[in-house]
VONU-73920 format. One record per atom (N, C-alpha, C): x negated, y negated, z. Coordinates in pm, whole numbers, plus 50000, padded with zeros to 5 digits. Each point is the difference from the previous one (the first is absolute). Last residue first. Example, Ala and Ser with C-alpha at 12.3 -4.5 7.8 and 13.67 -1.06 7.14 Angstrom:
BEGIN
487155022550708/499184988150006/500774989150073/499715057249993/500894988150000/499104988050000/
# end
This chain:
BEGIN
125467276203187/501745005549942/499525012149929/497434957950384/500065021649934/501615001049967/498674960050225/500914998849896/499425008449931/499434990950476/498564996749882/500545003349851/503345005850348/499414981950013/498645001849927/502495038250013/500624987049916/499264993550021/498465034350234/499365001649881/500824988149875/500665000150485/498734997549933/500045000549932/504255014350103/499934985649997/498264996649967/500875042550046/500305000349876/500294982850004/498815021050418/498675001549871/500894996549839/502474992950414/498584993950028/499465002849849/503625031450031/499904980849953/499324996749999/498985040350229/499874995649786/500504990049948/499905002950511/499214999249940/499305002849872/504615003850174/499254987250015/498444997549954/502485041350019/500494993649905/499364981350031/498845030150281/499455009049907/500454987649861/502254992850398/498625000150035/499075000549850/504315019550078/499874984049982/499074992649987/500505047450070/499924996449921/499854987049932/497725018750453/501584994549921/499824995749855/495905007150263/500845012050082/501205002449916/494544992849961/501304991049879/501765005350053/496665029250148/499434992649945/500904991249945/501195041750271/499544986350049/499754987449948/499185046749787/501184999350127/498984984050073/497425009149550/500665004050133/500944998050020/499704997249488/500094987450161/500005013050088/500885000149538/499045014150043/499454994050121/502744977149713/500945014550000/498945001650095/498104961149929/501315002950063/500825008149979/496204999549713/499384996050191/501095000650061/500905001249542/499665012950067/499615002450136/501124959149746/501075006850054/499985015950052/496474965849867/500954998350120/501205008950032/497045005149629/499425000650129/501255000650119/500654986749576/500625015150021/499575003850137/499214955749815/501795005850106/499815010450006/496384991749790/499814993250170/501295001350031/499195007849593/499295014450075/500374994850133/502004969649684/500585008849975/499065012350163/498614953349806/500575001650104/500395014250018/498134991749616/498904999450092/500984998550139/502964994549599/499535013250039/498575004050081/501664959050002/501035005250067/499225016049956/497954964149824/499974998850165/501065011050033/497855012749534/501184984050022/499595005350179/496045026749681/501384997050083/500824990050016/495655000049871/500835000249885/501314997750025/495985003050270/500454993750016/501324996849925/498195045050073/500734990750068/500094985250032/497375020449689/501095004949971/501014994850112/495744988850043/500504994649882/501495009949974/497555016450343/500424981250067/500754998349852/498305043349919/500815001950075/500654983250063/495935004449783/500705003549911/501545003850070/496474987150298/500104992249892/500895001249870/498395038150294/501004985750064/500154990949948/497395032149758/500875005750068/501014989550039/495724992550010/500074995849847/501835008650010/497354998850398/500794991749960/500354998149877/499065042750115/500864993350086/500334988549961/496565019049763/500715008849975/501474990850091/495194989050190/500814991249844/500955003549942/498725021350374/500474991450062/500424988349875/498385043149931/500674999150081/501134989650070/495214997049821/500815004349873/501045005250044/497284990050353/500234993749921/500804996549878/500775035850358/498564995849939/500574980949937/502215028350435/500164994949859/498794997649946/501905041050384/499814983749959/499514998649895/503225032850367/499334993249897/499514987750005/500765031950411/500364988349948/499124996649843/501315035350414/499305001349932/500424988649886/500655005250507/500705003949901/498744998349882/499515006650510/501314994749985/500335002249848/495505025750345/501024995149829/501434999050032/496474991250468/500975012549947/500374997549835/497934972150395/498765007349871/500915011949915/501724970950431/499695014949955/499015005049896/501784953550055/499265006350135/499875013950057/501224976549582/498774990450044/499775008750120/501915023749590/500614995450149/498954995950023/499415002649496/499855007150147/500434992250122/499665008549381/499924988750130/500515006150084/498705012849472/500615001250157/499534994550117/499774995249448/499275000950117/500695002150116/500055012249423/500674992650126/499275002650108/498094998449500/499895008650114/500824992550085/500414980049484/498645003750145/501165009650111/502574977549627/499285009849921/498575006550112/505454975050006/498835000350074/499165010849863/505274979050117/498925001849894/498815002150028/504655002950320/498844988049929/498995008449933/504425017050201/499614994349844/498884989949976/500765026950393/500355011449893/499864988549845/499554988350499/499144995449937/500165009349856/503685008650359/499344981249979/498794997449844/501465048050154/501004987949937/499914986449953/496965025750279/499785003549858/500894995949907/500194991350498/498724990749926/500285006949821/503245020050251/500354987250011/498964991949925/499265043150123/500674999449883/500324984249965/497575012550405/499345004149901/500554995649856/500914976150456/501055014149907/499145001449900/499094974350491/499455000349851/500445008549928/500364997050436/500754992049973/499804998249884/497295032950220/501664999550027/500644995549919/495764987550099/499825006449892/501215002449939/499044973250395/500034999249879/500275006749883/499545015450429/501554994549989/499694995649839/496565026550264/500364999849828/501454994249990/496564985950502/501085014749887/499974997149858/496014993550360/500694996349904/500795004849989/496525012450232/501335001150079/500884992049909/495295005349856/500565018849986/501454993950147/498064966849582/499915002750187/500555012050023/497174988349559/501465001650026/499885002050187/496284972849758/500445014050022/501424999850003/496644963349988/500445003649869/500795011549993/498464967150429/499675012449917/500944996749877/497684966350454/501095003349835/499645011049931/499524981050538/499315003549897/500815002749878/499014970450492/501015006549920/499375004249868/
# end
């Protein structure tokens, strides 16, 4: 058996398909980068999937010196307004529920009790 480096000329490009050009540029639109992005390739086509930033160093200090200033502010927060993004979470995940998902309202309503009895019993006010 032998190992090439080639693209197999009976390969398909399903991969490629499934990769939304726009979608990667969305994704990676806010990381900070100052070097050349690299593009990476269907393992079994040799075909360009996306073109992917990356970080220097000074990049990567810019970030955490960044995150750090952002933890301290949120630790400032009281528990409840650090709770606050995570209901909003939740309540957007469930307007925007597949068909099916969570079927009854009852359902739906049971499991934000669930979550609002957690968040008593670790006594987040």
């Amino acid at each position: 058996m032998t190992s090439s480096t080639q693209p197999r000329p009976h390969a398909t490009g399903a991969a490629q398909s499934r990769l939304d050009p726009a979608l990667v540029e969305r994704l990676t639109a806010g990381v900070g980068t100052s070097a050349e992005p690299v593009t990476t390739r269907a393992p079994f086509t040799g075909r360009p999937l996306a073109h992917i930033p990356q970080s220097t160093s000074a990049d990567v200090e810019r970030a955490f010196t960044a995150a750090r200033a952002a933890q301290r502010e949120w630790a400032e927060l009281s528990p409840r307004q650090r709770a606050r993004p995570f209901t909003r979470f939740h309540d957007v995940l469930l307007a925007r529920q597949a068909p099916g998902v969570l079927r009854t309202r009852r359902r739906q309503a049971a499991v934000f009790t669930a979550s609002l009895r957690a968040l008593k019993a670790l006594r987040i006010r």
